[in-house]
FIDRENDREN-119751 format. One record per residue (C-alpha): x, y negated, z negated; residue number from 1; residue in three letters. Coordinates in pm, whole numbers, plus 50000, padded with zeros to 5 digits. Example, Ala and Ser with C-alpha at 12.3 -4.5 7.8 and 13.67 -1.06 7.14 Angstrom:
% residues 2
PT  east north    up pos code
PT 51230 50450 49220   1  ALA
PT 51367 50106 49286   2  SER
This chain:
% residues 587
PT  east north    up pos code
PT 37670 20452 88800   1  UNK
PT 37728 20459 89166   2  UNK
PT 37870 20734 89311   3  UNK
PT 38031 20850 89665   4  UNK
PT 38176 21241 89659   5  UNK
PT 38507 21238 89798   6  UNK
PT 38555 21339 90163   7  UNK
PT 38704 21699 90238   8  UNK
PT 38796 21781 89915   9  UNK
PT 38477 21866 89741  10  UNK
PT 38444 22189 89883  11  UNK
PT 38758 22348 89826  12  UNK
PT 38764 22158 89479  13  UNK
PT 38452 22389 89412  14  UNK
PT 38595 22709 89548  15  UNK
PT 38888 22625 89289  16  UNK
PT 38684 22590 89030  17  UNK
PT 38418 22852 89061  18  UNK
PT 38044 22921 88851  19  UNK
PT 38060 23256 88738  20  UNK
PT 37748 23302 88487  21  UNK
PT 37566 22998 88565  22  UNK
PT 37395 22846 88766  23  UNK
PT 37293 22475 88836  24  UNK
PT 36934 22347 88937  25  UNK
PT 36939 22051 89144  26  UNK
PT 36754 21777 88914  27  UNK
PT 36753 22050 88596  28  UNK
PT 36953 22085 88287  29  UNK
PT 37144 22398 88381  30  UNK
PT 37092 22736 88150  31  UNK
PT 37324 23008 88064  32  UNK
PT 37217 23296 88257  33  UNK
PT 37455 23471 87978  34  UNK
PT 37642 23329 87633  35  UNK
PT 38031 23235 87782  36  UNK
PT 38314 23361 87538  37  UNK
PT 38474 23056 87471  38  UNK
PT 38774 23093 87238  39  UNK
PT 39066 22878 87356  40  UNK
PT 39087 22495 87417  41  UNK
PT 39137 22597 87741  42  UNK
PT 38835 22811 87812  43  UNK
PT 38642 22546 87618  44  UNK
PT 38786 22302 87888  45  UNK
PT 38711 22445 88140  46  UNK
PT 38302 22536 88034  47  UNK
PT 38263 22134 88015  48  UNK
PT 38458 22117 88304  49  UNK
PT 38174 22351 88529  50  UNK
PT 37879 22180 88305  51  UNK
PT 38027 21841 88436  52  UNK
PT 38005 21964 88827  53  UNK
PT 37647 22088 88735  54  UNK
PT 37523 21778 88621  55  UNK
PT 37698 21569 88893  56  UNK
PT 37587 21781 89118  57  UNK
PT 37250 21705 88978  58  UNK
PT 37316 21316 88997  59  UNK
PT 37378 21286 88622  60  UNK
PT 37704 21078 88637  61  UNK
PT 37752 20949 88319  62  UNK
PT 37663 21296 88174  63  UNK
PT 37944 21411 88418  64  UNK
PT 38167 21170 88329  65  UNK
PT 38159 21228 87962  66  UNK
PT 38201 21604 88045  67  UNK
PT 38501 21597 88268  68  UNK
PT 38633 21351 87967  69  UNK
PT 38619 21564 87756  70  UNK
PT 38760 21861 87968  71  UNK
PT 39072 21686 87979  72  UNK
PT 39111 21584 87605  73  UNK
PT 39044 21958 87553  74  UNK
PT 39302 22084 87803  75  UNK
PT 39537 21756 87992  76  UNK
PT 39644 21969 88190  77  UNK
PT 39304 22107 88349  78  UNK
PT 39355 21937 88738  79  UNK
PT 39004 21968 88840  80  UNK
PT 38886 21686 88564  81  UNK
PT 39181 21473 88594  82  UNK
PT 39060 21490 88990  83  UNK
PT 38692 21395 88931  84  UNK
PT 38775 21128 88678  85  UNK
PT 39024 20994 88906  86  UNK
PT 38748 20974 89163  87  UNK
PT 38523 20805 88907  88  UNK
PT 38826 20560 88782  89  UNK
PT 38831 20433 89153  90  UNK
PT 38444 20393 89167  91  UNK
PT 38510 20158 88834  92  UNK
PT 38790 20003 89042  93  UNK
PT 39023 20091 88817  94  UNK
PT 39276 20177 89045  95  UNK
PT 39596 20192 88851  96  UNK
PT 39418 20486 88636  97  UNK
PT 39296 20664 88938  98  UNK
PT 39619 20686 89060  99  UNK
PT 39811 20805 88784 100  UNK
PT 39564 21088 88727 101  UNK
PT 39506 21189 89087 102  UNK
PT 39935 21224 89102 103  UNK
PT 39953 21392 88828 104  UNK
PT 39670 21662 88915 105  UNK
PT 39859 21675 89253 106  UNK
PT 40193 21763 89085 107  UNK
PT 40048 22009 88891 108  UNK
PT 39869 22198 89165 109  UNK
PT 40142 22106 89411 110  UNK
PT 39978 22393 89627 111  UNK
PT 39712 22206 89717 112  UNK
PT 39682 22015 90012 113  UNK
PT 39372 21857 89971 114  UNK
PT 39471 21682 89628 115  UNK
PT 39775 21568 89810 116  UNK
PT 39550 21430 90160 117  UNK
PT 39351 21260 89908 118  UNK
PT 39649 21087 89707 119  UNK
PT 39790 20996 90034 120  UNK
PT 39478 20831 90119 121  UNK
PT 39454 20665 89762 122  UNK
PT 39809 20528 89839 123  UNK
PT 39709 20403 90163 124  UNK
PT 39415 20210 90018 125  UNK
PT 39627 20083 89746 126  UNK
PT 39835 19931 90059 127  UNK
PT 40137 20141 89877 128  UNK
PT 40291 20260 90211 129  UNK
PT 40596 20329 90110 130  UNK
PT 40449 20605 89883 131  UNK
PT 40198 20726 90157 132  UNK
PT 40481 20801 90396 133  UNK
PT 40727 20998 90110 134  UNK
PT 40414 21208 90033 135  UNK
PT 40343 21257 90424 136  UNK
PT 40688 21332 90477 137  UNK
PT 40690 21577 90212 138  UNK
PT 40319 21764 90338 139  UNK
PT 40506 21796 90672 140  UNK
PT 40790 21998 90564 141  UNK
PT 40549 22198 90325 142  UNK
PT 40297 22234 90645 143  UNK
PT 40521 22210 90920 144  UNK
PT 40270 22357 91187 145  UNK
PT 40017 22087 91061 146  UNK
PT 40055 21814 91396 147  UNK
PT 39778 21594 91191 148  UNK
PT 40014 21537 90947 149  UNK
PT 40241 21411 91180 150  UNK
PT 39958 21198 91355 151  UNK
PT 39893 21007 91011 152  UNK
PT 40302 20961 90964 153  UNK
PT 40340 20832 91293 154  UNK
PT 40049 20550 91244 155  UNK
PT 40231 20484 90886 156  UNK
PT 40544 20416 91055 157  UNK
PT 40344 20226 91358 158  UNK
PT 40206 20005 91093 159  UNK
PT 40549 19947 90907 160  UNK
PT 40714 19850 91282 161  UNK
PT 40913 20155 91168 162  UNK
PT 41000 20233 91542 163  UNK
PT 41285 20509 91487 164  UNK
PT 41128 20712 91268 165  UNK
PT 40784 20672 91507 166  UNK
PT 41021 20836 91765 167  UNK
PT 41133 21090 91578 168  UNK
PT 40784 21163 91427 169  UNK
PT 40644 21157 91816 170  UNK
PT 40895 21410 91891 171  UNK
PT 40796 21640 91650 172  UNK
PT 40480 21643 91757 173  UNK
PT 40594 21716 92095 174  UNK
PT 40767 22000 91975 175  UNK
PT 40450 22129 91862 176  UNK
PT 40205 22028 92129 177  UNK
PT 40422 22011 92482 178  UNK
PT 40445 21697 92665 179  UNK
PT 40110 21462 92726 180  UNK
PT 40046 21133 92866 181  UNK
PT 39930 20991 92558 182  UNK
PT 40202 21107 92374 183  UNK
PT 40510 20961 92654 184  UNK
PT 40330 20669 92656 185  UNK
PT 40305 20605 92319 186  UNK
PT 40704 20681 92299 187  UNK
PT 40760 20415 92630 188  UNK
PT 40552 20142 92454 189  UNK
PT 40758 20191 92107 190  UNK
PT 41075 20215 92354 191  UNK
PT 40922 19884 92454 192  UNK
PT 40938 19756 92148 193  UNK
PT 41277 19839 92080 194  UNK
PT 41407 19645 92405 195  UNK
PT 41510 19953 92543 196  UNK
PT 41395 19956 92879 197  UNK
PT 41604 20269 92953 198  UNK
PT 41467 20488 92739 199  UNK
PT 41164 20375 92788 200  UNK
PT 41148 20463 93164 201  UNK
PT 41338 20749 93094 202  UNK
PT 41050 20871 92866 203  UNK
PT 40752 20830 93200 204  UNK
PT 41026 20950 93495 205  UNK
PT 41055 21269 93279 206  UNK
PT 40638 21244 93242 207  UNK
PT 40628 21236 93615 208  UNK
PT 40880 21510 93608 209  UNK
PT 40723 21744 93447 210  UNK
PT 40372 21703 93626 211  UNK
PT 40536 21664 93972 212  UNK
PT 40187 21700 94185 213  UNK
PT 39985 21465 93916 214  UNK
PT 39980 21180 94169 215  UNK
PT 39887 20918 93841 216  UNK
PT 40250 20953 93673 217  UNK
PT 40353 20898 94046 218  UNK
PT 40192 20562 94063 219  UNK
PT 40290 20519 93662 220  UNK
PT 40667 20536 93755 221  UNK
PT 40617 20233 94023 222  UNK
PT 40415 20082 93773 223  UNK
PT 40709 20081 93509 224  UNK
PT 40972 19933 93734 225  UNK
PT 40677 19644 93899 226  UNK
PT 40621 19533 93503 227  UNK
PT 41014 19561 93400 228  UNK
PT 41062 19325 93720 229  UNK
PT 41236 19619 93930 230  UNK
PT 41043 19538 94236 231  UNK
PT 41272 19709 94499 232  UNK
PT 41210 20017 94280 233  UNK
PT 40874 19986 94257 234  UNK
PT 40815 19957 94612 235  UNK
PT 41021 20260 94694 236  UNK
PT 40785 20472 94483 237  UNK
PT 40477 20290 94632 238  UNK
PT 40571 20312 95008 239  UNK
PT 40680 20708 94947 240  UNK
PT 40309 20743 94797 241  UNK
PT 40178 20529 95108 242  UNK
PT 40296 20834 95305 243  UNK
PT 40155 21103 95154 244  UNK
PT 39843 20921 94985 245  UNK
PT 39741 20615 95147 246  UNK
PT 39388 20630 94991 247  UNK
PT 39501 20666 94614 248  UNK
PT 39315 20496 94404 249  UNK
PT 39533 20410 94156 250  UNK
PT 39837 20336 94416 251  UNK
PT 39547 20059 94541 252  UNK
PT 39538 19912 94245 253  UNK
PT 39888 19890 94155 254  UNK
PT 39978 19752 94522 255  UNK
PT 39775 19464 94455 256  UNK
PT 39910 19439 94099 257  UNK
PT 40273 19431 94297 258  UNK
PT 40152 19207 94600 259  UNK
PT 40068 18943 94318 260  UNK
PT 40355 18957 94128 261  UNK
PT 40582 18914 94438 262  UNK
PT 40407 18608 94567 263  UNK
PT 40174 18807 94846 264  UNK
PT 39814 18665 94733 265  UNK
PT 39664 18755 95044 266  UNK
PT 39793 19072 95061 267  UNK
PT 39699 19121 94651 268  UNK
PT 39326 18958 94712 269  UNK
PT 39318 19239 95042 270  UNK
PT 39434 19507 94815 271  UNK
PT 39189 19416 94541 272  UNK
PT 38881 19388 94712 273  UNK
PT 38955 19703 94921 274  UNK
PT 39049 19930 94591 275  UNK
PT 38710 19789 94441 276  UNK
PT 38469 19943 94666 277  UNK
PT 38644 20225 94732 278  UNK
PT 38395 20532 94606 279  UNK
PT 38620 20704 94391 280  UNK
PT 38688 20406 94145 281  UNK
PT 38507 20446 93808 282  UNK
PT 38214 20189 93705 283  UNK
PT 38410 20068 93405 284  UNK
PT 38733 19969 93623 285  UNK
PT 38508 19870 93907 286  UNK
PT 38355 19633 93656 287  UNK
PT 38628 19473 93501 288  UNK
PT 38803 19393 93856 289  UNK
PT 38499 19267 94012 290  UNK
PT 38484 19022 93661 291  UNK
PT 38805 18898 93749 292  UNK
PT 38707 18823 94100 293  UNK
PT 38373 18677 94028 294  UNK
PT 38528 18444 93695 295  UNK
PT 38827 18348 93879 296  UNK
PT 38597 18230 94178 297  UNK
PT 38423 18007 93956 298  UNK
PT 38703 17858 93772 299  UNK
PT 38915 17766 94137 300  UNK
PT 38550 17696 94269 301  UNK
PT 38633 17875 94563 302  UNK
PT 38466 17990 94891 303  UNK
PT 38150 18241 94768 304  UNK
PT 38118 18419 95098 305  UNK
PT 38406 18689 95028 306  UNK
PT 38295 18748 94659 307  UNK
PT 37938 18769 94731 308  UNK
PT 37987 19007 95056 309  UNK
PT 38127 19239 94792 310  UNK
PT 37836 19206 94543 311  UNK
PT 37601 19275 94821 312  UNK
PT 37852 19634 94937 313  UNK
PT 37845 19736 94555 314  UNK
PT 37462 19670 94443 315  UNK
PT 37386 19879 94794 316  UNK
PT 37503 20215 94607 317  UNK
PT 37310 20330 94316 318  UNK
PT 37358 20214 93982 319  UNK
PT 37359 20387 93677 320  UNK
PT 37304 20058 93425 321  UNK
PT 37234 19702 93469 322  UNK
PT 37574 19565 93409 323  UNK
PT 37685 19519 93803 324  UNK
PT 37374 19358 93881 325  UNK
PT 37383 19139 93558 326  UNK
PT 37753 19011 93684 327  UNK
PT 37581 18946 93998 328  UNK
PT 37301 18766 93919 329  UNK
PT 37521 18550 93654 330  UNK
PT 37753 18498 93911 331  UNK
PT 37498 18347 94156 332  UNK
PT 37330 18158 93915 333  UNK
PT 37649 17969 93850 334  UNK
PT 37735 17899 94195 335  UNK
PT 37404 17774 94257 336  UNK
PT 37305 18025 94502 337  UNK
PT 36930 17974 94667 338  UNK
PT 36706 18151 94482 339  UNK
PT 36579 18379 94772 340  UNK
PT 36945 18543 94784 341  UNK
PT 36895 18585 94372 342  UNK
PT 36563 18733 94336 343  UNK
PT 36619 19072 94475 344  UNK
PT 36931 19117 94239 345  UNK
PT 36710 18979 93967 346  UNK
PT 36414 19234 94090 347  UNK
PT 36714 19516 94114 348  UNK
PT 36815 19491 93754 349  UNK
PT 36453 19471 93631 350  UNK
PT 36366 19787 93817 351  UNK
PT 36655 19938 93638 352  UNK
PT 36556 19759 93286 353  UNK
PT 36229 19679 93293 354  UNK
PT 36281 19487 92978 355  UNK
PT 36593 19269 93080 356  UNK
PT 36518 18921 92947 357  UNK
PT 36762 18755 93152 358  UNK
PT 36640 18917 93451 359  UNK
PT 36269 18805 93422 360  UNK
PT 36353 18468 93259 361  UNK
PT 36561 18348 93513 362  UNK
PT 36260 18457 93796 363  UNK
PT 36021 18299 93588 364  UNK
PT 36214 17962 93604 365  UNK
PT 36228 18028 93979 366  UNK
PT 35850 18098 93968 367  UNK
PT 35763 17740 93769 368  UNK
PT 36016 17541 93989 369  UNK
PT 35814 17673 94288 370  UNK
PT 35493 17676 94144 371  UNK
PT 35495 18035 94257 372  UNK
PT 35163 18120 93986 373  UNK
PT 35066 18494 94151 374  UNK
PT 35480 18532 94025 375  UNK
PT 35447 18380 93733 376  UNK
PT 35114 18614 93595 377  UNK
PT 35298 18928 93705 378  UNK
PT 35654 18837 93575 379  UNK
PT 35446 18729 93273 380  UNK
PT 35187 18989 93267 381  UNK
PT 35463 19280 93273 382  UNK
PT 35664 19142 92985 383  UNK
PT 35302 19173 92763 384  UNK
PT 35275 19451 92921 385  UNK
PT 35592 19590 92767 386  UNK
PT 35543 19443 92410 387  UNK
PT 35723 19116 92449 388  UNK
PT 35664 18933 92095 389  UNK
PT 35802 18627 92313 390  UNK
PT 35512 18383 92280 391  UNK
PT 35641 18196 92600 392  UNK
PT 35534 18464 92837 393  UNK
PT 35171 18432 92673 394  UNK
PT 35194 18083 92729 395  UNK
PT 35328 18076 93038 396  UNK
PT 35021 18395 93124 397  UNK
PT 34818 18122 92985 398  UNK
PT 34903 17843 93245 399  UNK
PT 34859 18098 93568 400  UNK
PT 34566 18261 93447 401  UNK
PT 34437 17871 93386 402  UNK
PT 34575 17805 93788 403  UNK
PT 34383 18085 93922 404  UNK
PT 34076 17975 93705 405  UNK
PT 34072 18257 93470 406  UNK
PT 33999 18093 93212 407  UNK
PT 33860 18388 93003 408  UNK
PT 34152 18566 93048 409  UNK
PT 34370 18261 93012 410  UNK
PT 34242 18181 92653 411  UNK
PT 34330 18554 92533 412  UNK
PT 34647 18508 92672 413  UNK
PT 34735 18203 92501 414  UNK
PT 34542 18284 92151 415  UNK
PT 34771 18594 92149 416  UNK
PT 35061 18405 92205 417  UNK
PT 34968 18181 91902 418  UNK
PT 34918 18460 91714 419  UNK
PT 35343 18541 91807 420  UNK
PT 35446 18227 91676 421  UNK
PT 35594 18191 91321 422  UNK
PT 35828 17915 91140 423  UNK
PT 36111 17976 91381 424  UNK
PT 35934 17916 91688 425  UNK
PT 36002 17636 91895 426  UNK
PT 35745 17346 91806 427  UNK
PT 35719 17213 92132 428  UNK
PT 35612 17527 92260 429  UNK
PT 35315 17537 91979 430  UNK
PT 35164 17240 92064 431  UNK
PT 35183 17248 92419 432  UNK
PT 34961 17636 92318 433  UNK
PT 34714 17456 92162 434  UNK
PT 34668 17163 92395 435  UNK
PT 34572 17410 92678 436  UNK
PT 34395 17586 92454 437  UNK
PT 34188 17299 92428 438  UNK
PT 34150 17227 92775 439  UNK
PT 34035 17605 92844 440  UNK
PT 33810 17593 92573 441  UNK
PT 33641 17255 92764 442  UNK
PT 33678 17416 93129 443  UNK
PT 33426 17707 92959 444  UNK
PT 33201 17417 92765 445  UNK
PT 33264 17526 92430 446  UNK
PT 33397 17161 92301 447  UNK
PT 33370 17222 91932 448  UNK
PT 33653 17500 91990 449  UNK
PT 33886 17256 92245 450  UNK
PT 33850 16985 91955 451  UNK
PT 33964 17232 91709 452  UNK
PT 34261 17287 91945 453  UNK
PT 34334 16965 92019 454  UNK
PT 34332 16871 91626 455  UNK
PT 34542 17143 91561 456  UNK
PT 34822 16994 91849 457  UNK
PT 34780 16642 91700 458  UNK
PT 34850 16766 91383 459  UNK
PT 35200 16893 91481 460  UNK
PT 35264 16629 91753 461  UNK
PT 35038 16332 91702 462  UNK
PT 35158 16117 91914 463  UNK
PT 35112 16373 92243 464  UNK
PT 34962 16088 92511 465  UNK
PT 34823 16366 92730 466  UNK
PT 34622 16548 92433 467  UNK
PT 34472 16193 92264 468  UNK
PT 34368 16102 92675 469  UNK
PT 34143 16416 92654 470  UNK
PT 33996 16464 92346 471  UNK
PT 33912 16077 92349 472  UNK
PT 33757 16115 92745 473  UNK
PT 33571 16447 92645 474  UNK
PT 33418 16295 92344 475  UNK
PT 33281 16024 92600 476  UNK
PT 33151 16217 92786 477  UNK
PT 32950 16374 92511 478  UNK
PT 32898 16031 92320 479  UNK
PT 33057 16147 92016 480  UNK
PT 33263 15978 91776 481  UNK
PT 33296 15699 92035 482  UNK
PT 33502 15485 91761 483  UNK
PT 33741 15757 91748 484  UNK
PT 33766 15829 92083 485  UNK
PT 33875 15413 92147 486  UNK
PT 34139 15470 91887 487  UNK
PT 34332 15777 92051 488  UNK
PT 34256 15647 92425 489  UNK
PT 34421 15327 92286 490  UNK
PT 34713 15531 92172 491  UNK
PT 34748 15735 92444 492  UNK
PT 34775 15340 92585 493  UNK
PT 35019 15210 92389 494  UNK
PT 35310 15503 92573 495  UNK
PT 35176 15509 92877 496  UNK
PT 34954 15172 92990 497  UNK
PT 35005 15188 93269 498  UNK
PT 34831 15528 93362 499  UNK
PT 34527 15513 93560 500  UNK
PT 34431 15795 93430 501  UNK
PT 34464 15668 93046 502  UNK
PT 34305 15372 93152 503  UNK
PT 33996 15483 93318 504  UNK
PT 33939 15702 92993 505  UNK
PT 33951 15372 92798 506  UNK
PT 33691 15203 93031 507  UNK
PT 33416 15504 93022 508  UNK
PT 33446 15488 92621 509  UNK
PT 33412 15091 92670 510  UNK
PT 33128 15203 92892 511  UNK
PT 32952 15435 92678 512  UNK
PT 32994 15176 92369 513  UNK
PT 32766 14959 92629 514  UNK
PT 33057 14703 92600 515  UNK
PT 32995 14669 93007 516  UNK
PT 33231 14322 93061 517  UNK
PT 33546 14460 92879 518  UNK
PT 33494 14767 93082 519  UNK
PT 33517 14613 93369 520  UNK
PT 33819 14419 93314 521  UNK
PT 33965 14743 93254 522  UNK
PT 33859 14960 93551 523  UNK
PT 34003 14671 93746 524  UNK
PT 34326 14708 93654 525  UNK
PT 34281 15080 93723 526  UNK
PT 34156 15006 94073 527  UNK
PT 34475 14771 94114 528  UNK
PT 34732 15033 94025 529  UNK
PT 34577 15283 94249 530  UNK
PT 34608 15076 94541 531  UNK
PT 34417 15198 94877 532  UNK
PT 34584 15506 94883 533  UNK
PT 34378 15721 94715 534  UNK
PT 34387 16112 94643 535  UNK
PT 34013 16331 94663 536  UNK
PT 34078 16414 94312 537  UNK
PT 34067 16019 94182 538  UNK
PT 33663 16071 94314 539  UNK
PT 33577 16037 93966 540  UNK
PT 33770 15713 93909 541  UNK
PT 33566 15514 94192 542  UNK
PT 33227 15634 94088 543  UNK
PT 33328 15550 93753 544  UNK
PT 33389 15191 93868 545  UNK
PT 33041 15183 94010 546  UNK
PT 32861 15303 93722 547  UNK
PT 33036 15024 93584 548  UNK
PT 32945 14763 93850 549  UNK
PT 32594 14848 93821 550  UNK
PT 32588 14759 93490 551  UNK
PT 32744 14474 93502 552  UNK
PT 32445 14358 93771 553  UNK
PT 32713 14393 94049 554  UNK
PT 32467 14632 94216 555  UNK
PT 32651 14577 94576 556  UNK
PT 32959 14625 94465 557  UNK
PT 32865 14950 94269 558  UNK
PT 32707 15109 94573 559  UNK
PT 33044 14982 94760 560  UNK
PT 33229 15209 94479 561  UNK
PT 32960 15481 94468 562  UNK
PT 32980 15551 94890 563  UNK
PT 33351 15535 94886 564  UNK
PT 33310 15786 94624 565  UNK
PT 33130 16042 94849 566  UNK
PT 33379 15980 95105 567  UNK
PT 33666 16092 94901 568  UNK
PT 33540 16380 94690 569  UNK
PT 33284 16651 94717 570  UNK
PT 32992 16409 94584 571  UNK
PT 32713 16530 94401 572  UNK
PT 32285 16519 94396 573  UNK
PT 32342 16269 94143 574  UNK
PT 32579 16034 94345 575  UNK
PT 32377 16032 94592 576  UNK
PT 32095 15948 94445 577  UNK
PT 32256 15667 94296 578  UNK
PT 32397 15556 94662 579  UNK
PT 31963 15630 94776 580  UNK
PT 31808 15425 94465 581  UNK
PT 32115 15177 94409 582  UNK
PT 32098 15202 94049 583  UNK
PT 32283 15353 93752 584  UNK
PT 32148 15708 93632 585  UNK
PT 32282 15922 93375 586  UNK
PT 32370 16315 93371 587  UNK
């Protein structure tokens, strides 16, 4: 049986119902330390009754339970049973039995205030308000210096919309505590809820009354008569403040409050942004306002120059958490701001997070759109650094380790990253990790590990043009599995035919399968698409179409192909001695 003690009452239940002569080993069966002289139902009762706390108190429950059972079938009057089986009846969710024993152990130990705070509490869960408030009622006239009493009536009759006897109850408490601003303003919001604007006023002039040199219930009595529409009123309390305290805080903020509900927006928007930097507003407030400013500049897309002149005055002063900068950086985002103004706001809240994904993700998108790659390892290198189970930054480690021709280093990266990756990841992301996998594993000439790669992309995205391009040109090179090679180059074709790139792979496997004509046909149309206009890196293309040439007996042409070659890469010893000997050699 589950069991939860009861809160409160479980100490002075066992100072009521005391041990004498025994004693209870946590996890034991207790032992008499002498024989009890049991004579009367009563006495027997109440031995059960102390054997029952034992062995709950040892976790025995449904020993317990049977114990405090028969307690009360002994003695029905014995409260301290009828109390723990209540308890127990209510773990059973019995509820109707729980409550009928806990009110009748509470009328007959009507001393007790912790039976009675618990029945209150059972009526309360029982949603039996009506009963919760007589029996609240009754503990305050039986405890009438007890103001937590009156706390718990007043939220009964808050609940019920009860709003005279709330008063009342408030009063009391005032009585008993003096005057506070919690407590007046509690009264002017139930005043409030009566309609009686009057009273309610009433309640914070005689709040601002009794604190005459607490400036806030100043400003709070302006603020009363601004929201009740008194606005002549409110401005004679403001402009008296003006006078005396110009640089109130509070008085700001309720000026601009007034400004905008009287039709001055300048005047309001002046107010605001003055109140916001001022140094003595809190963080919390400072946020909120600035939230209004910076979402209500979106939604009129208005002019950013004002709203970001006051980002840049309130990330200048030290910041205790990331949430101004956050706002900031969301802010700019949004509005499209150029990246250079973003980064150090981005840079700022990383320096105060170090692990604020938003932060770093939004400079690593900077970093790819600018193909920034010394940004993109150390954004990326940090987050490892930090313990990021992210697999992106690994892969994205990967691709600038790969740019700065690390590939060592770039293969860990990306294996680790792997490694991150589980059913939820995103799939694209997977295959794109093991398709330059595979083309790190080539750059460092281990090609049986860059086909395992690239089987284990096509596998999850078989279709992936790029991937089928190079596995199928890399197995050229090395003459293997030439027949499978054709197959992928051709599908690699079939999305994208007209890539010169695809189609130059296609005419080396044609080439290597000594199938010289077709190969020709096809470099052709490679050497059509590229035009005259061609890059250093397409080197490879043109000495491809010699090799070609040559053997197809072309041998002019192919030298033609070989020397324009040279021209446009880096050439090699082995170009050139094709170019010298005007023939077709092999690596």
């Amino acid at each position: 049986m589950k069991h939860t003690t009861y809160i409160g009452g479980l100490v002075a239940v066992l100072l009521m119902w005391a041990l004498p002569q025994r004693l209870c080993a946590q996890g034991s069966t207790p032992e008499l330390t002498e024989p009890l002289q049991v004579t009367t139902d009563a006495e027997r009762a109440e031995a059960f009754f102390l054997e029952g706390l034992c062995q709950q108190m040892s976790a025995h429950y449904s020993e317990a339970y049977d114990l405090f059972s028969h307690a009360l079938a002994l003695n029905p009057k014995h409260v301290g049973a009828l109390y723990e089986l209540s308890n127990y009846a209510r773990h059973l969710q019995n509820d109707s039995l729980s409550l009928v024993q806990l009110e009748q152990a509470a009328r007959l130990d009507s001393e007790n205030f912790w039976l009675k705070q618990a029945l209150v509490g059972l009526y309360v869960a029982q949603h039996r308000n009506d009963d919760a408030v007589r029996q609240l009622e009754q503990m305050t006239k039986q405890y009438p210096e007890r103001s937590d009493l009156l706390m718990m009536l007043a939220d009964m009759y808050q609940r019920d919309e009860n709003y005279k006897s709330l008063v009342r109850t408030l009063d009391r408490i005032e009585l008993l505590e003096g005057k506070s601003e919690q407590l007046s303003m509690q009264k002017f919001r139930t005043y409030v809820q009566m309609k009686d604007e009057q009273r309610a006023f009433d309640e914070v002039q005689a709040l601002a009354d009794e604190y005459p040199n607490d400036e806030r219930y100043q400003v709070l009595v302006g603020d009363l008569h601004c929201d009740l529409g008194h606005y002549e009123k409110a401005w004679t309390v403001y402009e008296k403040m003006l006078q005396t305290s110009p640089d109130n805080i509070n008085l700001q903020l309720s000026l601009a409050n007034y400004y905008e509900k009287t039709g001055a927006d300048s005047l309001a928007q002046a107010t605001l942004e003055r109140a916001l930097v001022h140094p003595s507003l809190d963080s919390d407030t400072q946020l909120r306002l600035m939230q209004f400013i910076a979402y209500d500049n979106i939604q009129q897309k208005g002019d950013t120059t004002q709203v970001m002149n006051l980002f840049r005055q309130l990330l200048a002063r030290p910041q205790a958490d990331t949430r101004m900068p956050e706002l900031a950086a969301r802010y700019m985002v949004t509005r499209d701001i150029p990246s250079a103004e973003v980064k150090p706001v981005l840079h700022q809240l990383l320096s105060i997070e170090p692990e604020a994904e938003m932060a770093r993700n939004q400079l690593l998108s900077y970093a790819i759109a600018e193909e920034d790659t010394a940004a993109i390892v150390h954004l990326c290198k940090t987050a490892v650094d930090y313990g990021s189970s992210d697999p992106v930054y690994y892969y994205y480690l990967g691709i600038g380790y790969f740019q700065q021709n690390k590939s060592r280093a770039a293969i860990d990266a990306v294996k680790k990253g792997l490694a991150k990756t589980d059913d939820k990841s995103n799939l694209l992301l997977i295959t794109n990790m093991y398709a330059i996998l595979g083309d790190l594993y080539h750059r460092t000439g281990d090609d049986a590990k860059a086909f395992e790669a690239y089987d284990s992309c096509l596998i999850y995205r078989p279709d992936d043009a790029l991937v089928l391009n190079n596995y199928a040109y890399y197995l050229s090179l090395k003459k293997q599995d030439l027949d499978r090679a054709e197959q992928m180059s051709r599908r690699s074709l079939e999305q994208e035919g007209q890539n010169p790139t695809y189609l130059d792979t296609y005419a080396w496997i044609l080439f290597q399968q000594k199938r010289y004509d077709e190969a020709r046909v096809c470099i052709d149309s490679v050497l059509v698409l590229l035009g005259d206009s061609l890059d250093p890196d397409e080197d490879s293309i043109i000495e491809h179409a010699g090799d070609i040439y040559a053997k197809c007996g072309l041998t002019e042409q192919a030298v033609e192909f070989w020397e324009k070659a040279q021209r446009l890469g880096k050439g090699s010893a082995l170009l050139e001695k094709k170019i010298r000997k005007r023939k077709y050699y092999e690596k």
